[in-house]
N, CA, C and O atoms as a GROMACS GRO file, in nm:
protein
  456
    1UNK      N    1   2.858   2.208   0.499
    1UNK     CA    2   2.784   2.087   0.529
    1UNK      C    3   2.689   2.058   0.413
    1UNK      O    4   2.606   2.148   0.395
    2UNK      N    5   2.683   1.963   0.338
    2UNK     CA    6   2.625   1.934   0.222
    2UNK      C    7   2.429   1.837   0.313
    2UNK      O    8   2.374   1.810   0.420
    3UNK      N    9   2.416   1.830   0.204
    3UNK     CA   10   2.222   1.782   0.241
    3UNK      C   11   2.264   1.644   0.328
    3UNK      O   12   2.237   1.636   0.448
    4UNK      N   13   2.320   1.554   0.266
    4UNK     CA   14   2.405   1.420   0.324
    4UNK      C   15   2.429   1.387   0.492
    4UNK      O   16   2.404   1.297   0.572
    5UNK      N   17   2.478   1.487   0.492
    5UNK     CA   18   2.584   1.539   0.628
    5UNK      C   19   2.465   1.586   0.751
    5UNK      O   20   2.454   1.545   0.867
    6UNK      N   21   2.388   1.680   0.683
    6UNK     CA   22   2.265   1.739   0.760
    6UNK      C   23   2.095   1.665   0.760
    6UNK      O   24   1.992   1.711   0.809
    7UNK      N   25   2.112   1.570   0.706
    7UNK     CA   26   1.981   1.457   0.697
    7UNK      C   27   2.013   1.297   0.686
    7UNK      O   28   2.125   1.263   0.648
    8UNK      N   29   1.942   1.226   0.709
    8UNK     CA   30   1.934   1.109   0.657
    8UNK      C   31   1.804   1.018   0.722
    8UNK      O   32   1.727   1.024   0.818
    9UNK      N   33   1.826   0.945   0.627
    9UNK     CA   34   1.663   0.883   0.653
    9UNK      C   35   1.740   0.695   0.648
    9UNK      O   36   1.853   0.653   0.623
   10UNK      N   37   1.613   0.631   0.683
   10UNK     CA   38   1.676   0.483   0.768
   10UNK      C   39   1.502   0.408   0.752
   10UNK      O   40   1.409   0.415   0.832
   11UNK      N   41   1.509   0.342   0.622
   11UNK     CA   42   1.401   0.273   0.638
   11UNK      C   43   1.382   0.060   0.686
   11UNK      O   44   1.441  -0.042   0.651
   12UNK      N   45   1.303   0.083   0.749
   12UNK     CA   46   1.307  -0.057   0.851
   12UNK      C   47   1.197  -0.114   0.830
   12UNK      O   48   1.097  -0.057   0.874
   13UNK      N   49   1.179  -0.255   0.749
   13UNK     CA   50   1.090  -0.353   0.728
   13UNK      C   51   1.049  -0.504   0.859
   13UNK      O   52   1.112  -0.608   0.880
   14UNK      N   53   0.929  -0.454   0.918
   14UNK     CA   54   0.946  -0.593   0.950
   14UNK      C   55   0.772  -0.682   0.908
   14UNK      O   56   0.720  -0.653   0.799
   15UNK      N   57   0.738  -0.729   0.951
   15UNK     CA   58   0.602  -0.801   0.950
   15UNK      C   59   0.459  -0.677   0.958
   15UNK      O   60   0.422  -0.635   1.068
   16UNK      N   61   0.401  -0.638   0.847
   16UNK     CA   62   0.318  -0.545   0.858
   16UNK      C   63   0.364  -0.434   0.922
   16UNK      O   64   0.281  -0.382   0.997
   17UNK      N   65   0.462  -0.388   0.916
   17UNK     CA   66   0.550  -0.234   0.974
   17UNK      C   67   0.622  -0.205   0.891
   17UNK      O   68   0.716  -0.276   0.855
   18UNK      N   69   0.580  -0.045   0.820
   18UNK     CA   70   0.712  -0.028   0.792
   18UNK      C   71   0.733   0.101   0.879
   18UNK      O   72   0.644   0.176   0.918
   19UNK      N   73   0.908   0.118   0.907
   19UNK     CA   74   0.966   0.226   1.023
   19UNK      C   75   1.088   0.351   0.955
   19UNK      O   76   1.210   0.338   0.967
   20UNK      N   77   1.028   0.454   0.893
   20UNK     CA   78   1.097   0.563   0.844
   20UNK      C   79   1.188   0.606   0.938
   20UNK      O   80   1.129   0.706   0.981
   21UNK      N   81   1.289   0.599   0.999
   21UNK     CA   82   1.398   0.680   1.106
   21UNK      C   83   1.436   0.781   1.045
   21UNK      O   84   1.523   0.757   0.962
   22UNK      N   85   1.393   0.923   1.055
   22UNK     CA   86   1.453   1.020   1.009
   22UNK      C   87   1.531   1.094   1.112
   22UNK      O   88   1.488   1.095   1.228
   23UNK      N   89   1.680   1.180   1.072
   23UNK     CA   90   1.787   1.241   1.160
   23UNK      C   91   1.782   1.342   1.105
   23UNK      O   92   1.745   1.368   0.990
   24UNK      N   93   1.831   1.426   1.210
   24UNK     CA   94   1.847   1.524   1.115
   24UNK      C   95   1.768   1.689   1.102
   24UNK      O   96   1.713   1.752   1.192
   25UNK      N   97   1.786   1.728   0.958
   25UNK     CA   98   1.693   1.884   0.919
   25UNK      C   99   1.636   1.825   0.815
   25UNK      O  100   1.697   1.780   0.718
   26UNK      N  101   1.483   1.824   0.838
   26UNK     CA  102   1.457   1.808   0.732
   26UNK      C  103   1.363   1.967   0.697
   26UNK      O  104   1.282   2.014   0.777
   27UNK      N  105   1.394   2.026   0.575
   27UNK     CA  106   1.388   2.118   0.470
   27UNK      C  107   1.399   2.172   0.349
   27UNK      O  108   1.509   2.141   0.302
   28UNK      N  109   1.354   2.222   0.296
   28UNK     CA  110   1.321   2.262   0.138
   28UNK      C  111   1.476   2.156   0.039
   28UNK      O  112   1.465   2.088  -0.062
   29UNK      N  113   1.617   2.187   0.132
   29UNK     CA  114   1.708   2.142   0.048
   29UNK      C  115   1.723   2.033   0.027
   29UNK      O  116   1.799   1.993  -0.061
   30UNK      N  117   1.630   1.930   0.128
   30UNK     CA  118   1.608   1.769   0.115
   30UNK      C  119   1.478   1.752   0.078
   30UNK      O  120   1.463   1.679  -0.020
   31UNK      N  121   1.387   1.794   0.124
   31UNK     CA  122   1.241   1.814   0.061
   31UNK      C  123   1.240   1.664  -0.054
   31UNK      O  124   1.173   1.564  -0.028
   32UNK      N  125   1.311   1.675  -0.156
   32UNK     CA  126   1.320   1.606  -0.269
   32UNK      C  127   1.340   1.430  -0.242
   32UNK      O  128   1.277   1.334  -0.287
   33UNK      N  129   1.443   1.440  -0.161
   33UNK     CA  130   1.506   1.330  -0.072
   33UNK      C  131   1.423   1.257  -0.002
   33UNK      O  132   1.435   1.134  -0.004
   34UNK      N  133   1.322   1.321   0.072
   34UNK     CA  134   1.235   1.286   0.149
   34UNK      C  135   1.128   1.209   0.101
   34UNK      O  136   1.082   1.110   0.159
   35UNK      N  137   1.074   1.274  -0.046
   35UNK     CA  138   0.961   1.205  -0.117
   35UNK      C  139   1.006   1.150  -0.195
   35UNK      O  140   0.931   1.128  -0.290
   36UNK      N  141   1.102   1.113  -0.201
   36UNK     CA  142   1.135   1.010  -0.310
   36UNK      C  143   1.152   0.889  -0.255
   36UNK      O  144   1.154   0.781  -0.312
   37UNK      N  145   1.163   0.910  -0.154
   37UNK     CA  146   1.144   0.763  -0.020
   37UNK      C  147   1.000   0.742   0.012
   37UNK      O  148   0.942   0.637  -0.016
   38UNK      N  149   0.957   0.821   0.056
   38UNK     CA  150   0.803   0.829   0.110
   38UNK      C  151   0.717   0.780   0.017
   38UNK      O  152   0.641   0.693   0.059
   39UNK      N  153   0.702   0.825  -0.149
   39UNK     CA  154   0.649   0.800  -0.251
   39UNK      C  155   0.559   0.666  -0.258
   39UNK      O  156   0.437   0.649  -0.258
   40UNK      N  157   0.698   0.554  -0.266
   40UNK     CA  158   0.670   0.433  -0.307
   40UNK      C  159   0.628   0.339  -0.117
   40UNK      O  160   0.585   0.226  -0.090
   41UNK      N  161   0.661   0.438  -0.043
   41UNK     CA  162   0.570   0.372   0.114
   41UNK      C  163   0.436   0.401   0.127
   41UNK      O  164   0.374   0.334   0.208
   42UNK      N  165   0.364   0.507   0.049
   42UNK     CA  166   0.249   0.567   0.067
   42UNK      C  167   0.155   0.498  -0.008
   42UNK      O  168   0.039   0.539  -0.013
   43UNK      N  169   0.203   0.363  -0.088
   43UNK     CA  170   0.106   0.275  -0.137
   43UNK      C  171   0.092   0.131  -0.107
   43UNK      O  172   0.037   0.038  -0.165
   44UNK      N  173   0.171   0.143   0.020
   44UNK     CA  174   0.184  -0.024   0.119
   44UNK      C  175   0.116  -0.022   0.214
   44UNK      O  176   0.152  -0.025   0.332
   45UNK      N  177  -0.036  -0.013   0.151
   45UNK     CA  178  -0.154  -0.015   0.276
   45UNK      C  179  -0.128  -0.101   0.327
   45UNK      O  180  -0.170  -0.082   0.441
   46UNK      N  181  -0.070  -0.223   0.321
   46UNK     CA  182  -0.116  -0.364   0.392
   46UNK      C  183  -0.021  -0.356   0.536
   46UNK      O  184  -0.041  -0.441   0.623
   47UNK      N  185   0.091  -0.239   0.559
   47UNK     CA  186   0.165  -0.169   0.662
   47UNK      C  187   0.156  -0.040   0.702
   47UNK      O  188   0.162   0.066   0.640
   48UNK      N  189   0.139  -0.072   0.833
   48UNK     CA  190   0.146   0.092   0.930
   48UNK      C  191   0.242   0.135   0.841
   48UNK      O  192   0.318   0.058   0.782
   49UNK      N  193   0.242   0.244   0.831
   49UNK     CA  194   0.376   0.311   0.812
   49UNK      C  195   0.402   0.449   0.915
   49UNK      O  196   0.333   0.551   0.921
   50UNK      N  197   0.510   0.419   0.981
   50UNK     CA  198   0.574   0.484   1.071
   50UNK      C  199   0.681   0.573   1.068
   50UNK      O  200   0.788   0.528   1.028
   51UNK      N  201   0.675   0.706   1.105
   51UNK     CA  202   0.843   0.826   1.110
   51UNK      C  203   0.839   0.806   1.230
   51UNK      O  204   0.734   0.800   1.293
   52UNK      N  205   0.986   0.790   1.291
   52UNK     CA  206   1.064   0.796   1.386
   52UNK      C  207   1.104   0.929   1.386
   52UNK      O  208   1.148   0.970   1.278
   53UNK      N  209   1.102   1.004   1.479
   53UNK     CA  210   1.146   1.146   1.495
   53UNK      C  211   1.216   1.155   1.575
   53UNK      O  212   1.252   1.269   1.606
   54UNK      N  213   1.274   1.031   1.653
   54UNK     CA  214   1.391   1.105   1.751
   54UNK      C  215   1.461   1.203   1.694
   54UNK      O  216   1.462   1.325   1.714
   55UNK      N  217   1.537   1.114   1.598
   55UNK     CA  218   1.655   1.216   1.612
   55UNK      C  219   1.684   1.368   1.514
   55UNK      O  220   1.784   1.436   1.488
   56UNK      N  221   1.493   1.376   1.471
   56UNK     CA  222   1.501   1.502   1.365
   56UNK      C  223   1.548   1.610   1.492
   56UNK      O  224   1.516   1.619   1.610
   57UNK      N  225   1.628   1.676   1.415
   57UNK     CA  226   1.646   1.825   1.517
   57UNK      C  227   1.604   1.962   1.445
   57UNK      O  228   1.638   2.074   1.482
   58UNK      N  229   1.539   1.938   1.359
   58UNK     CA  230   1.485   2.064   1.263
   58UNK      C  231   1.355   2.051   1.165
   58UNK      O  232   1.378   1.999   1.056
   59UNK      N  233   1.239   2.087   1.189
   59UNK     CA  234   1.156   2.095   1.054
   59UNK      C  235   1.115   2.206   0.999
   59UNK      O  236   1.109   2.294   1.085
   60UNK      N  237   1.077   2.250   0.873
   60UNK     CA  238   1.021   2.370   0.839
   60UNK      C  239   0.895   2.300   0.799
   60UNK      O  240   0.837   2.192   0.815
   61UNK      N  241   0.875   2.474   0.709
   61UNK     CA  242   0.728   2.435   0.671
   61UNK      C  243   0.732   2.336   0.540
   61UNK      O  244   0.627   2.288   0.498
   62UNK      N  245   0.834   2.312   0.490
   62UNK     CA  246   0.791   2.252   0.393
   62UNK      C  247   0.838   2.090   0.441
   62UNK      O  248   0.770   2.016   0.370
   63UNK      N  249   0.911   2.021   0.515
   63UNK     CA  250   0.832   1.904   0.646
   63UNK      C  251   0.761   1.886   0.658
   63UNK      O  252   0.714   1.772   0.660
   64UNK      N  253   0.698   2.000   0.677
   64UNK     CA  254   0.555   1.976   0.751
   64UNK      C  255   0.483   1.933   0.636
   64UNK      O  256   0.419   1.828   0.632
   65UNK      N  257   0.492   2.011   0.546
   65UNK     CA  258   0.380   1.977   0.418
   65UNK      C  259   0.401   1.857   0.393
   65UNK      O  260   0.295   1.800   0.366
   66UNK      N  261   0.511   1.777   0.390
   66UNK     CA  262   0.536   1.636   0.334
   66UNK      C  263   0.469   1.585   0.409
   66UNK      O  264   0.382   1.517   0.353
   67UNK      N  265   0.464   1.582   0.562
   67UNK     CA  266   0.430   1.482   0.674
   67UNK      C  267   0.274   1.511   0.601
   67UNK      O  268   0.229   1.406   0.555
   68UNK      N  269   0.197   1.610   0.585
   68UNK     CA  270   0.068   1.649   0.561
   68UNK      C  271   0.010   1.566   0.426
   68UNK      O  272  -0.097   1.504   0.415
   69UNK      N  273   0.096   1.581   0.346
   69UNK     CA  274   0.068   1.476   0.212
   69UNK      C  275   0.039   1.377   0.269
   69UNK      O  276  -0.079   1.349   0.286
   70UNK      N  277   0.176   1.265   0.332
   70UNK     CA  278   0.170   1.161   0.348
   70UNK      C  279   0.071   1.113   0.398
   70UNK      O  280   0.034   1.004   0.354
   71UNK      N  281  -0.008   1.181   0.512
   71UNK     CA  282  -0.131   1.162   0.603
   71UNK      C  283  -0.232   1.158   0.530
   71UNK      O  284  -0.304   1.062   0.555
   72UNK      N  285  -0.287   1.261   0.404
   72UNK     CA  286  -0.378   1.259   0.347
   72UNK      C  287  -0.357   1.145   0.238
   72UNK      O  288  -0.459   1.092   0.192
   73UNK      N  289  -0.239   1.106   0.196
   73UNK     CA  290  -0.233   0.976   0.079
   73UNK      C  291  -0.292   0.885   0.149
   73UNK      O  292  -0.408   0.845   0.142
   74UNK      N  293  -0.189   0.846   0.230
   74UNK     CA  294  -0.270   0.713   0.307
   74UNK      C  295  -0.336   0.713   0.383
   74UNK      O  296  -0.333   0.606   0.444
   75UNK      N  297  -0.424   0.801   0.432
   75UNK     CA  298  -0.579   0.806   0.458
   75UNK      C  299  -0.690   0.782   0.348
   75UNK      O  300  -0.797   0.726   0.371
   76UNK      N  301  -0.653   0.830   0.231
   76UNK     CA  302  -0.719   0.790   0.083
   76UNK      C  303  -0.708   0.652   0.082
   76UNK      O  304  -0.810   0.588   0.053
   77UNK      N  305  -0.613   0.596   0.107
   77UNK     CA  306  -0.567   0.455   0.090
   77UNK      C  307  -0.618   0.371   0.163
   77UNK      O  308  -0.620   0.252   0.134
   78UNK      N  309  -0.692   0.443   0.324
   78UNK     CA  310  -0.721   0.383   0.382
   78UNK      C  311  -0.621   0.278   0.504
   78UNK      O  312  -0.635   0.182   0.580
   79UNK      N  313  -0.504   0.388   0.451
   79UNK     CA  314  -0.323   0.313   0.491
   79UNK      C  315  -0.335   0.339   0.670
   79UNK      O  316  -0.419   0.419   0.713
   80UNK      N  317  -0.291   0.303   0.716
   80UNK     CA  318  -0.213   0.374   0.880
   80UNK      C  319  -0.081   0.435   0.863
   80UNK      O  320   0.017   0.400   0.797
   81UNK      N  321  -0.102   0.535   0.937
   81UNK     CA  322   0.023   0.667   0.965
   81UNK      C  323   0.029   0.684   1.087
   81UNK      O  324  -0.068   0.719   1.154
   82UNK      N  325   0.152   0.660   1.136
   82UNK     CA  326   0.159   0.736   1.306
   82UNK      C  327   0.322   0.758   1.278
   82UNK      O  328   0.403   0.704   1.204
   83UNK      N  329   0.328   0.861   1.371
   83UNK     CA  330   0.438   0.909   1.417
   83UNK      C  331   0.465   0.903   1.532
   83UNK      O  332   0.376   0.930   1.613
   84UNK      N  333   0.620   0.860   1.586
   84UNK     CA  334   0.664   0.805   1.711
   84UNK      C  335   0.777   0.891   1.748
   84UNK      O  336   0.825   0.954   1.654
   85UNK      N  337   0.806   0.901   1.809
   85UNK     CA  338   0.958   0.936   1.964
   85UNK      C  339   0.916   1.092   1.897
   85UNK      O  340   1.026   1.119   1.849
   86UNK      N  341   0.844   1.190   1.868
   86UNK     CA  342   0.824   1.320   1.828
   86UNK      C  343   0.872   1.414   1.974
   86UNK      O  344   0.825   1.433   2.086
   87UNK      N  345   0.993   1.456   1.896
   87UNK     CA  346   1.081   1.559   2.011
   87UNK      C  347   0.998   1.661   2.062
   87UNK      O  348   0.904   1.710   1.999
   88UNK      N  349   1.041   1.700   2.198
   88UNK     CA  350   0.942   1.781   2.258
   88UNK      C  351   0.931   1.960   2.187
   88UNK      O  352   0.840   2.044   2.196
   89UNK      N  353   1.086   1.965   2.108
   89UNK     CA  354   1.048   2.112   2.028
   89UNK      C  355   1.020   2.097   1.931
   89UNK      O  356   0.980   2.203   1.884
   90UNK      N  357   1.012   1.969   1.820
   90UNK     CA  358   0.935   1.923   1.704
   90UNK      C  359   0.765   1.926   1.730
   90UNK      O  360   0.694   1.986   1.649
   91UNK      N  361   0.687   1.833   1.888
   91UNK     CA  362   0.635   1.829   1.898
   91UNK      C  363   0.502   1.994   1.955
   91UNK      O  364   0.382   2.014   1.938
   92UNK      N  365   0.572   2.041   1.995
   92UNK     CA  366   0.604   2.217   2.024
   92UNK      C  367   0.546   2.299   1.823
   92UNK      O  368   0.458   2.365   1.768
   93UNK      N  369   0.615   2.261   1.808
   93UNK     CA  370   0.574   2.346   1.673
   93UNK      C  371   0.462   2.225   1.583
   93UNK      O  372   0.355   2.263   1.536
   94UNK      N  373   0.504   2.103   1.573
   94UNK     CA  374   0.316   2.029   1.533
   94UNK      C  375   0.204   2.100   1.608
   94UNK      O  376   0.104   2.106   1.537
   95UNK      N  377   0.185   2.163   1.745
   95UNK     CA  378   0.142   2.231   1.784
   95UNK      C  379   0.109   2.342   1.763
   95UNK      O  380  -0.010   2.359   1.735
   96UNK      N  381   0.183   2.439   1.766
   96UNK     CA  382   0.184   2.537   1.715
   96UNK      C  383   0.115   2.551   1.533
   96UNK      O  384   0.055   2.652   1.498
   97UNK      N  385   0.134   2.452   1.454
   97UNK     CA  386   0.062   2.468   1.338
   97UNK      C  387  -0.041   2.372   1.332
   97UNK      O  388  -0.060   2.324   1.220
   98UNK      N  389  -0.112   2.334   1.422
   98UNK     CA  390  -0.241   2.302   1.410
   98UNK      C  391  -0.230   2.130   1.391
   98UNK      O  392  -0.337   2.072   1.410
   99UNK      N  393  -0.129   2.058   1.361
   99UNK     CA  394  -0.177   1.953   1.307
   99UNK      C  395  -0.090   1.823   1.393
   99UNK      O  396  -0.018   1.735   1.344
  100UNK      N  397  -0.117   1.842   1.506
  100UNK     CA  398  -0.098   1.718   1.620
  100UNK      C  399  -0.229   1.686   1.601
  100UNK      O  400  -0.227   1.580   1.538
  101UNK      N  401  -0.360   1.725   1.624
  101UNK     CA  402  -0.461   1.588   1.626
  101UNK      C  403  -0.499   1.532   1.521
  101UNK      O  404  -0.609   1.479   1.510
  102UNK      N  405  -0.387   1.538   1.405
  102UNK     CA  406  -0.403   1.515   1.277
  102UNK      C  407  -0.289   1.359   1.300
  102UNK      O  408  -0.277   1.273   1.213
  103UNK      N  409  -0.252   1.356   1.370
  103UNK     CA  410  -0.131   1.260   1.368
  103UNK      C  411  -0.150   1.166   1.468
  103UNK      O  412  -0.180   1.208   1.580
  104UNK      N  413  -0.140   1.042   1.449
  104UNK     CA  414  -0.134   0.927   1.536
  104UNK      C  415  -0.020   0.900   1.552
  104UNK      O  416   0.061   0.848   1.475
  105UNK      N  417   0.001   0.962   1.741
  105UNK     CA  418   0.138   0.970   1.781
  105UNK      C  419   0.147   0.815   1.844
  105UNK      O  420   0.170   0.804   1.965
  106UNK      N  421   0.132   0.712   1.771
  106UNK     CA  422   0.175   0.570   1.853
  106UNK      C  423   0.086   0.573   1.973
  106UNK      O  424   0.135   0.556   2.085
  107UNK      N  425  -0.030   0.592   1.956
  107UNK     CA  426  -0.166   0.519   2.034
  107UNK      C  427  -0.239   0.496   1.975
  107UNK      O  428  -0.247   0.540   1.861
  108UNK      N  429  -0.349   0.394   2.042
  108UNK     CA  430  -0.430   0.298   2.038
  108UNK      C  431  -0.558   0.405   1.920
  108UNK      O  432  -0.610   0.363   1.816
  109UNK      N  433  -0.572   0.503   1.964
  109UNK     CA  434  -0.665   0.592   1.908
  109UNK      C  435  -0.615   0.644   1.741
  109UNK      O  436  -0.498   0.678   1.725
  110UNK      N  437  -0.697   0.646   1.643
  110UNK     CA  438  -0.694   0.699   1.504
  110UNK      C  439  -0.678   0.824   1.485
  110UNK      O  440  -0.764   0.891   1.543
  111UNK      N  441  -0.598   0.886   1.421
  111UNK     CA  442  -0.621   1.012   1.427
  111UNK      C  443  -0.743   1.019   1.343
  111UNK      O  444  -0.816   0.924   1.315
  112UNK      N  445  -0.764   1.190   1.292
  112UNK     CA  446  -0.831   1.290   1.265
  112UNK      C  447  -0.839   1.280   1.090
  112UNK      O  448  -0.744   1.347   1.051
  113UNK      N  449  -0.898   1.237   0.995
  113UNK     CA  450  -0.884   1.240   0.850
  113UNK      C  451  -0.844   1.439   0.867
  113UNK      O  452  -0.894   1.517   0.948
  114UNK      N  453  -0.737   1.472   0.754
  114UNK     CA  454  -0.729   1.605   0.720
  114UNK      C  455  -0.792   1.645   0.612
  114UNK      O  456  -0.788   1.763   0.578
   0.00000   0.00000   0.00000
């Protein structure tokens, strides 16, 4: 199974939104894949920018670190970050490493600057 096969990402523009759909594993072997998308979203303050997590079925630690960048860029930026549909064993291990009240899971409330 090549990186292709085991990830993919799905970005969605509409009126002040933008909507990252990520599938998938995301880990060290896409890692690269990931920020090279994310990069040029992490300077469109004038849009939420949003990950869709349904359909991730895997993160490591180095996921996590990306999601952790991204939060601290556009908090610098002054950007919005939330994360939405976060699976209950994805959401299970944001837990487990400390950084769910770091994340605005699609409510009304701001998260936490990191």
């Amino acid at each position: 199974m090549n990186s292709s096969d085991k990830f993919r990402m799905r970005t969605e523009t509409q009126e002040g939104r933008c909507t990252v759909y990520i599938s998938g594993e995301l880990d060290l072997e896409v890692a690269s894949q990931m920020r090279s998308v994310m990069e040029p979203l992490v300077e469109l303050c004038d849009r939420i920018l949003t990950l869709n997590l349904q359909e991730l079925r895997y993160i490591d630690s180095t996921g996590i670190g990306i999601l952790i960048s991204v939060l601290k860029a556009r908090h610098a930026r002054n950007g919005s970050f939330t994360v939405e549909a976060v699976p209950a064993h994805i959401k299970k291990l944001f837990d487990m490493t400390g950084i769910t009240p770091f994340l605005n899971q699609g409510g009304p409330s701001a998260a936490k600057p990191i």
